[in-house]
PAGUTI-367940 format. One record per atom (N, C-alpha, C): residue in three letters; x, y, z; chain; residue number from 1; atom name. Coordinates in nm, 4 decimals, always signed. Layout:
LUMMAR    r      east     north        up  c    k   a
LUMMAR  ala         X         Y         Z  A  NUM  CA
...
END
This chain:
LUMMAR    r      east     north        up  c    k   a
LUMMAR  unk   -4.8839   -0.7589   -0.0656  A    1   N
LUMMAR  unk   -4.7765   -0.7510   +0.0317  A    1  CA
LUMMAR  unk   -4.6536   -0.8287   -0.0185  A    1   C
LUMMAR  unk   -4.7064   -0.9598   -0.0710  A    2   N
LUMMAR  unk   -4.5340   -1.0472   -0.1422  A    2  CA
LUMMAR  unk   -4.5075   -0.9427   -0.2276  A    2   C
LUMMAR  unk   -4.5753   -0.9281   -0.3278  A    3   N
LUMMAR  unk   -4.5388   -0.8131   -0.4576  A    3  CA
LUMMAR  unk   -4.4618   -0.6619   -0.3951  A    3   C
LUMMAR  unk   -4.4921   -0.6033   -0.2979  A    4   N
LUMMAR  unk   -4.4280   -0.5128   -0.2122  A    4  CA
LUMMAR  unk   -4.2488   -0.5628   -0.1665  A    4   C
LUMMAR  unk   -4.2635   -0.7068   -0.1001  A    5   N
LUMMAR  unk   -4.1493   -0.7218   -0.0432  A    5  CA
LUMMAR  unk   -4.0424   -0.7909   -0.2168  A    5   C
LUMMAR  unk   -4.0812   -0.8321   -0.2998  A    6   N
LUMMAR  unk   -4.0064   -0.9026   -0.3860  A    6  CA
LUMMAR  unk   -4.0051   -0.7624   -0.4470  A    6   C
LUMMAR  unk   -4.0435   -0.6388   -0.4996  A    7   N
LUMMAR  unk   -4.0008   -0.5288   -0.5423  A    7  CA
LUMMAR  unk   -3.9051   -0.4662   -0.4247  A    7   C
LUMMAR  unk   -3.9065   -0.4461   -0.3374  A    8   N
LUMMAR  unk   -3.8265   -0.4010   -0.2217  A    8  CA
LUMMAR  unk   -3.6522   -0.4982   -0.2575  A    8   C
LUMMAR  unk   -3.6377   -0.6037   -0.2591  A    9   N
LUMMAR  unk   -3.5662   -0.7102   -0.2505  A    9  CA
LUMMAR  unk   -3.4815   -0.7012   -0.4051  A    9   C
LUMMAR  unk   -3.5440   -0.6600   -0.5516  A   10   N
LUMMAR  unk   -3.4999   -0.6127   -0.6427  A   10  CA
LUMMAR  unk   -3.4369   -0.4364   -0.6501  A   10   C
LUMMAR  unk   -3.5117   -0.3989   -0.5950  A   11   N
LUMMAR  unk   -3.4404   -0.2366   -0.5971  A   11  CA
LUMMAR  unk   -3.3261   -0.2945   -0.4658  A   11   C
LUMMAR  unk   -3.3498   -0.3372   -0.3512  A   12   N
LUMMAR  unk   -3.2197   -0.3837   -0.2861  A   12  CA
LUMMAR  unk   -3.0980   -0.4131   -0.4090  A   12   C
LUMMAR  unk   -3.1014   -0.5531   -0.3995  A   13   N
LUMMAR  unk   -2.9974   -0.6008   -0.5504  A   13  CA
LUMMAR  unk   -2.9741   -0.5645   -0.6178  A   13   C
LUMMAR  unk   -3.0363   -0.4974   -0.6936  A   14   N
LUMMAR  unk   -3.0024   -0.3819   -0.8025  A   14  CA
LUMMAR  unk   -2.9269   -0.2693   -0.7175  A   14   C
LUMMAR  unk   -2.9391   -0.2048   -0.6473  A   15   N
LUMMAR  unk   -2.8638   -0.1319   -0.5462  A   15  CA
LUMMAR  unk   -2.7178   -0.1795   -0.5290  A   15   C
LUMMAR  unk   -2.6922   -0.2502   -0.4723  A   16   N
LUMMAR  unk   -2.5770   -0.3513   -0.4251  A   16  CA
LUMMAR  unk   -2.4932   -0.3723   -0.5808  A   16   C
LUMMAR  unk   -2.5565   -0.4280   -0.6651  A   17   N
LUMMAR  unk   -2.4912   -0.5022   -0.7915  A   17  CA
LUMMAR  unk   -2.4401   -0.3621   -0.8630  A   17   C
LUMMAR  unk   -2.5061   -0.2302   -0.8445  A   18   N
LUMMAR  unk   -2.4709   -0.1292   -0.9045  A   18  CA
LUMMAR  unk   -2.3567   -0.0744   -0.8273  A   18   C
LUMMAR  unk   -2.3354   -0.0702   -0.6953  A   19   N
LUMMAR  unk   -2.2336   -0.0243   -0.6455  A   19  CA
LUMMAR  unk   -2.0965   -0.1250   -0.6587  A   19   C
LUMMAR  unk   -2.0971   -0.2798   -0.6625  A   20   N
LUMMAR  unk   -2.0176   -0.3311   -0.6610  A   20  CA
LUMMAR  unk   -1.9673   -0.3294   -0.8968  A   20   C
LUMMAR  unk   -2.0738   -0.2897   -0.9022  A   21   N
LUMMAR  unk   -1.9928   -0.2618   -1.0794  A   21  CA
LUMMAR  unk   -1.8910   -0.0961   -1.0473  A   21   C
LUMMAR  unk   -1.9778   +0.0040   -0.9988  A   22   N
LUMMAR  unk   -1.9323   +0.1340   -1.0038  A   22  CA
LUMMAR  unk   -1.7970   +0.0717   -0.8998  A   22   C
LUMMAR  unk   -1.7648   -0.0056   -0.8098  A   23   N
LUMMAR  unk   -1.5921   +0.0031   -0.7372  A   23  CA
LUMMAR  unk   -1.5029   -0.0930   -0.8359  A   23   C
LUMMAR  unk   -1.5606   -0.1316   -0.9308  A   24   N
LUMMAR  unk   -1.4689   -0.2404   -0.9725  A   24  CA
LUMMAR  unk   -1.4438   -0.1459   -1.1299  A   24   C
LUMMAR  unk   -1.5065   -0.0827   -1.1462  A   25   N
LUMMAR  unk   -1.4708   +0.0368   -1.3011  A   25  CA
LUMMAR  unk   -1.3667   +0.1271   -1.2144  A   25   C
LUMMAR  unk   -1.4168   +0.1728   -1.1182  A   26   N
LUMMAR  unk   -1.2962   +0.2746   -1.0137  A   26  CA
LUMMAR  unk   -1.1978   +0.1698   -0.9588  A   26   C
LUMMAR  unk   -1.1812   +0.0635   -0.9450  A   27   N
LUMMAR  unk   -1.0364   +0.0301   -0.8891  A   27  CA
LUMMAR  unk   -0.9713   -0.0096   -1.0807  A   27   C
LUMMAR  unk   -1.0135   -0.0641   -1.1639  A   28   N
LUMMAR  unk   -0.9830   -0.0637   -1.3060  A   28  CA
LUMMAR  unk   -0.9179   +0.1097   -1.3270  A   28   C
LUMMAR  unk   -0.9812   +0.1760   -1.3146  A   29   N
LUMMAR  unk   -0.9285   +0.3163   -1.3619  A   29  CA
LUMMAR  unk   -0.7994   +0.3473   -1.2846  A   29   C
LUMMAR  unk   -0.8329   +0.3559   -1.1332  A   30   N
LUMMAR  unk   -0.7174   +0.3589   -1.0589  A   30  CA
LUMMAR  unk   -0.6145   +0.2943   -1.0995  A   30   C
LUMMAR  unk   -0.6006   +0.1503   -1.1579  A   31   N
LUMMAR  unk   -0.5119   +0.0497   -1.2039  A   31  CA
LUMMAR  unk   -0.4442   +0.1124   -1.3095  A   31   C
LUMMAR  unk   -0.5702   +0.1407   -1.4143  A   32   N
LUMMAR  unk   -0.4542   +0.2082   -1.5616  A   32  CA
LUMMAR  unk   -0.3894   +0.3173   -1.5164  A   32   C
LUMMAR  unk   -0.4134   +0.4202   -1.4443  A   33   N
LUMMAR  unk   -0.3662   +0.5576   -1.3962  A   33  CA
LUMMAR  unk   -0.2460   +0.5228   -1.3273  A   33   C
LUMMAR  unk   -0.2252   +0.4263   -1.2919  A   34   N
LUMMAR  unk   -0.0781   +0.4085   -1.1463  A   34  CA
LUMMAR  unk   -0.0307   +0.3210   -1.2100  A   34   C
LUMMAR  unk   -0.0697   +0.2673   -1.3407  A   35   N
LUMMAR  unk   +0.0348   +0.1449   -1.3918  A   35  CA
LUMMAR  unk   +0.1733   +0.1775   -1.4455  A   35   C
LUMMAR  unk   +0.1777   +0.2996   -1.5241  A   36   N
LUMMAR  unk   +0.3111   +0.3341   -1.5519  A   36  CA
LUMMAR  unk   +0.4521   +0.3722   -1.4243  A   36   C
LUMMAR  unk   +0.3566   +0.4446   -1.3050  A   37   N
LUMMAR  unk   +0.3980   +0.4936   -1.1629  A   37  CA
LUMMAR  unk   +0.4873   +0.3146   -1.0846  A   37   C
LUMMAR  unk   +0.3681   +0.2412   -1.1304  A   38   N
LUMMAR  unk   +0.4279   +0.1026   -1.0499  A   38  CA
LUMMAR  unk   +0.5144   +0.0544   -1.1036  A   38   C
LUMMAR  unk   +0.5232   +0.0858   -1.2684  A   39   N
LUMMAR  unk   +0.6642   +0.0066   -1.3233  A   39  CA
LUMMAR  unk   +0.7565   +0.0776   -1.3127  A   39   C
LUMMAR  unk   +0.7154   +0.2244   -1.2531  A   40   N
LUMMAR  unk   +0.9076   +0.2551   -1.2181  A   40  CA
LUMMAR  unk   +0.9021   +0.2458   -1.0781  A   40   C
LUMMAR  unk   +0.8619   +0.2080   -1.0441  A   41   N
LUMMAR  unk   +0.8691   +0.1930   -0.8803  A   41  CA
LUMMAR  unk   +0.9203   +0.0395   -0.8957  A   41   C
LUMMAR  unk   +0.9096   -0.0230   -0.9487  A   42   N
LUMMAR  unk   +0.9798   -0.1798   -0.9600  A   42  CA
LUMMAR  unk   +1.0945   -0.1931   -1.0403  A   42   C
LUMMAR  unk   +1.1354   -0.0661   -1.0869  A   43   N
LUMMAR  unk   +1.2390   -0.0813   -1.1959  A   43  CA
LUMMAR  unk   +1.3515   +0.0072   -1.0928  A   43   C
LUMMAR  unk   +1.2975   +0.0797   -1.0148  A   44   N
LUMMAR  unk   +1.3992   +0.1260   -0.8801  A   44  CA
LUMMAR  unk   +1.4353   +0.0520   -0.7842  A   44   C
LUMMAR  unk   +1.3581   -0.0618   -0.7854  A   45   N
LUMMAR  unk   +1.3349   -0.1528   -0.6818  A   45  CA
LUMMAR  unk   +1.4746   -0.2268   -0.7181  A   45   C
LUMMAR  unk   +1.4399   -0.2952   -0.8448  A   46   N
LUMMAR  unk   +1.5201   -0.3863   -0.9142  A   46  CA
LUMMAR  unk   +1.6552   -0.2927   -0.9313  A   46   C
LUMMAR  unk   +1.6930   -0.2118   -0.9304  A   47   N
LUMMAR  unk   +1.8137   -0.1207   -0.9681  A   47  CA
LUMMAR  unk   +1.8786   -0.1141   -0.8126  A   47   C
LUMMAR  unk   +1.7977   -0.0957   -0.7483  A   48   N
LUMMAR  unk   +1.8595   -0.0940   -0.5642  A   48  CA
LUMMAR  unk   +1.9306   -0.2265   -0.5305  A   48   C
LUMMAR  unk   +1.8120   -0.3199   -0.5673  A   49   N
LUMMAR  unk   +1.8598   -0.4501   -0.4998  A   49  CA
LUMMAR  unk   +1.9894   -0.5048   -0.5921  A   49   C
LUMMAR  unk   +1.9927   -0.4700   -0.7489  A   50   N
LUMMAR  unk   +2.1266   -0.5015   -0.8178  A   50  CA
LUMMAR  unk   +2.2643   -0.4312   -0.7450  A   50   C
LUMMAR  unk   +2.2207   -0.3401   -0.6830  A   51   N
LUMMAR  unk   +2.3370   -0.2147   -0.6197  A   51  CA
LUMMAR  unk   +2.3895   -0.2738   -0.4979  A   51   C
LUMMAR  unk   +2.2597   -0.3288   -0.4610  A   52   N
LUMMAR  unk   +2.3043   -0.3948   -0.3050  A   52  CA
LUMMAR  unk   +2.3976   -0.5380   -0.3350  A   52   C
LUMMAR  unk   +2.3531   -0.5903   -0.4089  A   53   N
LUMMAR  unk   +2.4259   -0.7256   -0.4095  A   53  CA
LUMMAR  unk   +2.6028   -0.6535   -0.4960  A   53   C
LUMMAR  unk   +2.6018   -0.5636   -0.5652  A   54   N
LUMMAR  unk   +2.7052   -0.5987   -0.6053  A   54  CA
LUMMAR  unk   +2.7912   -0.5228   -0.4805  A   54   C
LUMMAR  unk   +2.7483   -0.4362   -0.4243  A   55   N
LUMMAR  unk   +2.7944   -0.3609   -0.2925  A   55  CA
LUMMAR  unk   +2.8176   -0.4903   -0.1884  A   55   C
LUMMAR  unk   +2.7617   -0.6161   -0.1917  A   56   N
LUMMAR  unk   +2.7738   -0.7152   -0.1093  A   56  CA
LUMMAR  unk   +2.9135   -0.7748   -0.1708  A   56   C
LUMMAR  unk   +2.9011   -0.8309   -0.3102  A   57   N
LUMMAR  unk   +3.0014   -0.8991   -0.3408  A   57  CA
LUMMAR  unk   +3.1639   -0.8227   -0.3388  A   57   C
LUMMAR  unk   +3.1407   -0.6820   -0.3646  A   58   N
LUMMAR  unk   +3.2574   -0.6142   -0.3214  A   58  CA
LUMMAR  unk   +3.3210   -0.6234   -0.2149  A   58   C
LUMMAR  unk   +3.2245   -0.6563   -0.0807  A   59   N
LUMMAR  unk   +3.2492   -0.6195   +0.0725  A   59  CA
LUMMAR  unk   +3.2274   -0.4725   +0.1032  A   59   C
LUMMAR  unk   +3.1608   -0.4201   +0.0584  A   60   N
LUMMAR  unk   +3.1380   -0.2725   +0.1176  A   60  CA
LUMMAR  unk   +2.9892   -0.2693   +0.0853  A   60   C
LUMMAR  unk   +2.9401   -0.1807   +0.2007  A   61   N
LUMMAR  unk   +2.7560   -0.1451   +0.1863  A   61  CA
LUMMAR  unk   +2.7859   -0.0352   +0.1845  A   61   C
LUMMAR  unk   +2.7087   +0.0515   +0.0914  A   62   N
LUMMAR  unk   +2.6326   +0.1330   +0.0810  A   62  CA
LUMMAR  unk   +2.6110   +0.2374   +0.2172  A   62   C
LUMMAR  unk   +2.5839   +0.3564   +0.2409  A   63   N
LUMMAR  unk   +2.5804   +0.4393   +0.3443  A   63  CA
LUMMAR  unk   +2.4585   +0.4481   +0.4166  A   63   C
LUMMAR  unk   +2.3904   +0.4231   +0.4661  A   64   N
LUMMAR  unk   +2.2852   +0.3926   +0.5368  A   64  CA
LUMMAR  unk   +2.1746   +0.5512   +0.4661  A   64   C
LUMMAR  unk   +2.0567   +0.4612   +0.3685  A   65   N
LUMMAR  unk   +1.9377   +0.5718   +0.3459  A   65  CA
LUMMAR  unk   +1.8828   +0.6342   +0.4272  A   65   C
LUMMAR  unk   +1.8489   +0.7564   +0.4345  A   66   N
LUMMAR  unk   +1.7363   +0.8119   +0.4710  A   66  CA
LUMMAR  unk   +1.6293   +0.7545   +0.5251  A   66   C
LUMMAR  unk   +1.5752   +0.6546   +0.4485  A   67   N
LUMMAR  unk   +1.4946   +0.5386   +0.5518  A   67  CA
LUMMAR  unk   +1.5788   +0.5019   +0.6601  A   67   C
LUMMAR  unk   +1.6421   +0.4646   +0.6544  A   68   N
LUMMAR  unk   +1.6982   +0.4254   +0.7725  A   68  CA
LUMMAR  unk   +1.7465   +0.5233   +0.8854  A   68   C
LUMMAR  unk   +1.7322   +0.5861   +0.8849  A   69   N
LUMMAR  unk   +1.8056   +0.7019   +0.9497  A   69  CA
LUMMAR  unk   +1.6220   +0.7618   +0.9997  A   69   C
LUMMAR  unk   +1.5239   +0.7524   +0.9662  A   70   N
LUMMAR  unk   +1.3671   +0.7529   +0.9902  A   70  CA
LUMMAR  unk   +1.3522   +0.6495   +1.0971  A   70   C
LUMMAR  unk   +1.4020   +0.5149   +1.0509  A   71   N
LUMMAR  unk   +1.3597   +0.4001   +1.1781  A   71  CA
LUMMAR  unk   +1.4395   +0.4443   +1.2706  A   71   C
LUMMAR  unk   +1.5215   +0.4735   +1.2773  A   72   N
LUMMAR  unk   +1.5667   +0.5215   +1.4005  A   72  CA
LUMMAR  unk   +1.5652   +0.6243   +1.4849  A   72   C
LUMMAR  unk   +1.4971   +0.7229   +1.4040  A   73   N
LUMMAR  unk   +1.4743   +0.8246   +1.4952  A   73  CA
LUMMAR  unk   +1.2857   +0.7396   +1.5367  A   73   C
LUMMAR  unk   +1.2491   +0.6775   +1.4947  A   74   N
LUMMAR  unk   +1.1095   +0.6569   +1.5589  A   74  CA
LUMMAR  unk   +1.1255   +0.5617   +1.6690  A   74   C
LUMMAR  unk   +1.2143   +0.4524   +1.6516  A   75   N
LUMMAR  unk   +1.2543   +0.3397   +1.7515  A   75  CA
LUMMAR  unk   +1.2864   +0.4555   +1.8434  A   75   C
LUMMAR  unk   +1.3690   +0.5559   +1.8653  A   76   N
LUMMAR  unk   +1.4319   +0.6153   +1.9904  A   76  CA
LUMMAR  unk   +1.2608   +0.6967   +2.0117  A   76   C
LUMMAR  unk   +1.2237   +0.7214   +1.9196  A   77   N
LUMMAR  unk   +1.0835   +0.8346   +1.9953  A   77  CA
LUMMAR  unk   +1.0001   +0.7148   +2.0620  A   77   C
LUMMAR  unk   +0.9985   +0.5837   +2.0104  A   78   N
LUMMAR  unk   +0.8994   +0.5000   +2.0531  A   78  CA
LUMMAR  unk   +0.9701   +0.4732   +2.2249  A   78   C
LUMMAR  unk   +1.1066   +0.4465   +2.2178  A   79   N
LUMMAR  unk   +1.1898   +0.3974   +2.3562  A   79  CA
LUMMAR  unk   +1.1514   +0.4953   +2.4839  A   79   C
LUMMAR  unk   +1.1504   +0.6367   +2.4105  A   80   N
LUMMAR  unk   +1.1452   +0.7547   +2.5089  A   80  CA
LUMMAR  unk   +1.0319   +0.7479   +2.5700  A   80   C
LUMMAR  unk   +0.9145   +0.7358   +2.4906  A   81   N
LUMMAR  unk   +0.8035   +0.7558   +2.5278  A   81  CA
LUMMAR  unk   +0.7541   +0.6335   +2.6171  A   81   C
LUMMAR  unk   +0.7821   +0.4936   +2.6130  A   82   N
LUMMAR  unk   +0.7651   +0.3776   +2.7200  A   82  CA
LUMMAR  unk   +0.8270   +0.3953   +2.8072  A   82   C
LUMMAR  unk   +0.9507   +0.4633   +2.8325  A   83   N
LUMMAR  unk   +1.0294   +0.5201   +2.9546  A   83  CA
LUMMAR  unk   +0.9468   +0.6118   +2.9682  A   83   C
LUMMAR  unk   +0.9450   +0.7670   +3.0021  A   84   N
LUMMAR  unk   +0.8663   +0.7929   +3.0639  A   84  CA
LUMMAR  unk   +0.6941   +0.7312   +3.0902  A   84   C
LUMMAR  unk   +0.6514   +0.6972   +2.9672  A   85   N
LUMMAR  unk   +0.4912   +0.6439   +3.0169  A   85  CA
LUMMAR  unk   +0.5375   +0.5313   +3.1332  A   85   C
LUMMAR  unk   +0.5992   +0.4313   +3.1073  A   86   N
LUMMAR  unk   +0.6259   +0.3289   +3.1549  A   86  CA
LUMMAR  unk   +0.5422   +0.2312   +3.2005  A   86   C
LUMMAR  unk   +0.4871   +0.2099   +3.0658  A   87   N
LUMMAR  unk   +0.3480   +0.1023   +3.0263  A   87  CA
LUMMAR  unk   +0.4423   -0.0437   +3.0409  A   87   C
END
């Protein structure tokens, strides 16, 4: 019966230790696959925020993005909808 539960308790662990190797090879893969994707996503980042500051030091901003023009149509869908619900 010990010999039953200490084999039970190894195929457990072994179980577990195999799934936590198989997510950590899949978040590694995921990593190399999106690494080139993330450095231009930070190199747009960095190109915006240079745009913004010199748009600051000029005195003029920039025309309001598309993002922005999104928060606001959701702030007004969110306003509408607590008016009528009127939670």
């Amino acid at each position: 019966m010990l010999l039953e539960g200490v084999k039970l308790m190894l195929i457990g662990m072994s179980t577990v230790m195999f799934f936590l190797f198989f997510t950590l090879v899949v978040l590694r893969l995921v990593s190399d696959l999106t690494k080139k994707a993330a450095a231009l996503e930070l190199e747009a980042l960095q190109r915006e925020r240079s745009q913004r500051a010199k748009a600051k030091q000029r005195g003029s901003m920039p025309a309001p993005s598309d993002m922005d023009e999104d928060i606001v149509v959701i702030a007004a869908a969110v306003a509408a909808y607590e008016a009528e619900c009127a939670c």
